[in-house]
LOMI-926826 format. One record per residue (C-alpha): x, y, z; residue number from 1. Coordinates in Angstrom, 1 decimal, always signed. Layout:
<recs>
+--------+--------+--------+-----+
|   east |  north |     up | num |
+--------+--------+--------+-----+
|      X |      Y |      Z | NUM |
...
+--------+--------+--------+-----+
</recs>
This chain:
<recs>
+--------+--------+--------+-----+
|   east |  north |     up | num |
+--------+--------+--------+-----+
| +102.3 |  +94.3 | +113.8 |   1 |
| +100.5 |  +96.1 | +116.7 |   2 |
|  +97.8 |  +93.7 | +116.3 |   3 |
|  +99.6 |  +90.9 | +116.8 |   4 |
| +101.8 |  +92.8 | +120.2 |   5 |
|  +98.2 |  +93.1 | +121.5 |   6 |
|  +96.6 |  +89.4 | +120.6 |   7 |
| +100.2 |  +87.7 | +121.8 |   8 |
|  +99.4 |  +89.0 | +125.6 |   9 |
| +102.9 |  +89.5 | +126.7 |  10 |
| +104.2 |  +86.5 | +124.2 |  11 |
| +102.2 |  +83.6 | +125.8 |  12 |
| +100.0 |  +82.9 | +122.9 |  13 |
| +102.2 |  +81.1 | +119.9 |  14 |
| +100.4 |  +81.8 | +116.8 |  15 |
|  +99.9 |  +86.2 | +118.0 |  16 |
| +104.1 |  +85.8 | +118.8 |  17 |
| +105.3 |  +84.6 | +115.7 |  18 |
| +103.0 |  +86.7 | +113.4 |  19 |
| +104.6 |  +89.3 | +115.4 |  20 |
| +107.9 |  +88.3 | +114.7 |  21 |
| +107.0 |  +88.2 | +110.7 |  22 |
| +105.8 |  +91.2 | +110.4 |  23 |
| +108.5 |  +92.8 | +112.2 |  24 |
| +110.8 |  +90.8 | +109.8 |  25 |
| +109.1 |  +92.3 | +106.8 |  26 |
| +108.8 |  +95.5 | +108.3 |  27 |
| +112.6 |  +95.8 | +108.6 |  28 |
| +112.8 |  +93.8 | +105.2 |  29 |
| +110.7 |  +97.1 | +103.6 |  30 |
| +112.7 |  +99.8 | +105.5 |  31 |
| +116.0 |  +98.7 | +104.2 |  32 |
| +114.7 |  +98.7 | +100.7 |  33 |
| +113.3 | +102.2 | +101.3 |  34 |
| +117.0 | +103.1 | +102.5 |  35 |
| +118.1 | +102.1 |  +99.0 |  36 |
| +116.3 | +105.1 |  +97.3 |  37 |
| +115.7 | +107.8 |  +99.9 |  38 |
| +118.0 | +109.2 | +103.1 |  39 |
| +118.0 | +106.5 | +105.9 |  40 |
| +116.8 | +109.4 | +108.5 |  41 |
| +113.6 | +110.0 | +105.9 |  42 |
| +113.1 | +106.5 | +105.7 |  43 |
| +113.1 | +105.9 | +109.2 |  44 |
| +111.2 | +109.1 | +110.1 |  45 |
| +108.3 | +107.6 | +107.7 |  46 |
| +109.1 | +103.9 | +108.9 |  47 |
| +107.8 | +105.5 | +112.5 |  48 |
| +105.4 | +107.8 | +111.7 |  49 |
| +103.4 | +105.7 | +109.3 |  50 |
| +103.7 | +102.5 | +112.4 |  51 |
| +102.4 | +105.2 | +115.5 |  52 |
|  +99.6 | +106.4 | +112.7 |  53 |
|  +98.5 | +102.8 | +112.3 |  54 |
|  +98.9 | +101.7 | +116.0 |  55 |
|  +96.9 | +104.9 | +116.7 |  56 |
|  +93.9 | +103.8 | +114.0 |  57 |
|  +93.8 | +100.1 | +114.8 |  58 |
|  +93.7 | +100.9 | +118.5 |  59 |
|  +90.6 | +103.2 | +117.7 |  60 |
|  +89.1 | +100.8 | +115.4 |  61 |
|  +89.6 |  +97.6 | +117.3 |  62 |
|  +90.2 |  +98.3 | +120.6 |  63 |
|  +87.9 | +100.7 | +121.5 |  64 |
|  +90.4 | +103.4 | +122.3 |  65 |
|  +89.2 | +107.2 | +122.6 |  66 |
|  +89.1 | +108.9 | +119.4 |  67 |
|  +88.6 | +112.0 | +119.7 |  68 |
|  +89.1 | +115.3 | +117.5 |  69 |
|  +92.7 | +116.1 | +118.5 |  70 |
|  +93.6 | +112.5 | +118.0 |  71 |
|  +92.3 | +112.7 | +115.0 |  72 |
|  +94.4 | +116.1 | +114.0 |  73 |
|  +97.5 | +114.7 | +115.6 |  74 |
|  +97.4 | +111.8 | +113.3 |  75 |
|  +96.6 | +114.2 | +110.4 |  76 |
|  +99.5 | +116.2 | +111.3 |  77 |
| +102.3 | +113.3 | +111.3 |  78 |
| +100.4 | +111.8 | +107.6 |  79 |
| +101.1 | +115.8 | +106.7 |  80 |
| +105.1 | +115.3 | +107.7 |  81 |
| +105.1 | +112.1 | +106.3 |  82 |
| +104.3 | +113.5 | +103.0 |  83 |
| +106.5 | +116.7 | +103.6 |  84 |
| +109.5 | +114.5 | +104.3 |  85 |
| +109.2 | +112.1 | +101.2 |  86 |
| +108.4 | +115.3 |  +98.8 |  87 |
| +111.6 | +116.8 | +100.1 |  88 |
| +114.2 | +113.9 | +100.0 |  89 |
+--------+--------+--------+-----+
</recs>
């Protein structure tokens, strides 16, 4: 999804726009069926956390973005409550 907020430049290119629009369809498609079977505030926390690690990683990957060793822990850090959250619920 961030790829496509990033390739639509402020919604002016068509095909960029609506694959953003799918995936954020499916995105909120997925989070509802996570609500069926954990707590809607774990789901969400994970919905978020596992979207600002992958905006993070693509934006290093593919758009040359600093990555530095912090960045790096910081993104290890919200994986680690990720994992604490769905082991708890």
């Amino acid at each position: 999804m961030v790829a496509c907020i990033k390739a639509s430049e402020g919604w002016t290119k068509l095909w960029p726009t609506v694959g953003l629009f799918g995936c954020g369809v499916v995105s909120i498609y997925l989070l509802s069926q996570a609500a069926k079977t954990i707590p809607i505030s774990t789901a969400y926390a994970i919905w978020t956390g596992l979207g600002a690690v992958g905006a993070a990683t693509l934006g290093m990957a593919f758009y040359a973005e600093p990555a530095s060793a912090l960045k790096v822990l910081c993104i290890a850090c919200i994986l680690g409550g990720v994992v604490g959250l769905k082991l708890l619920s």
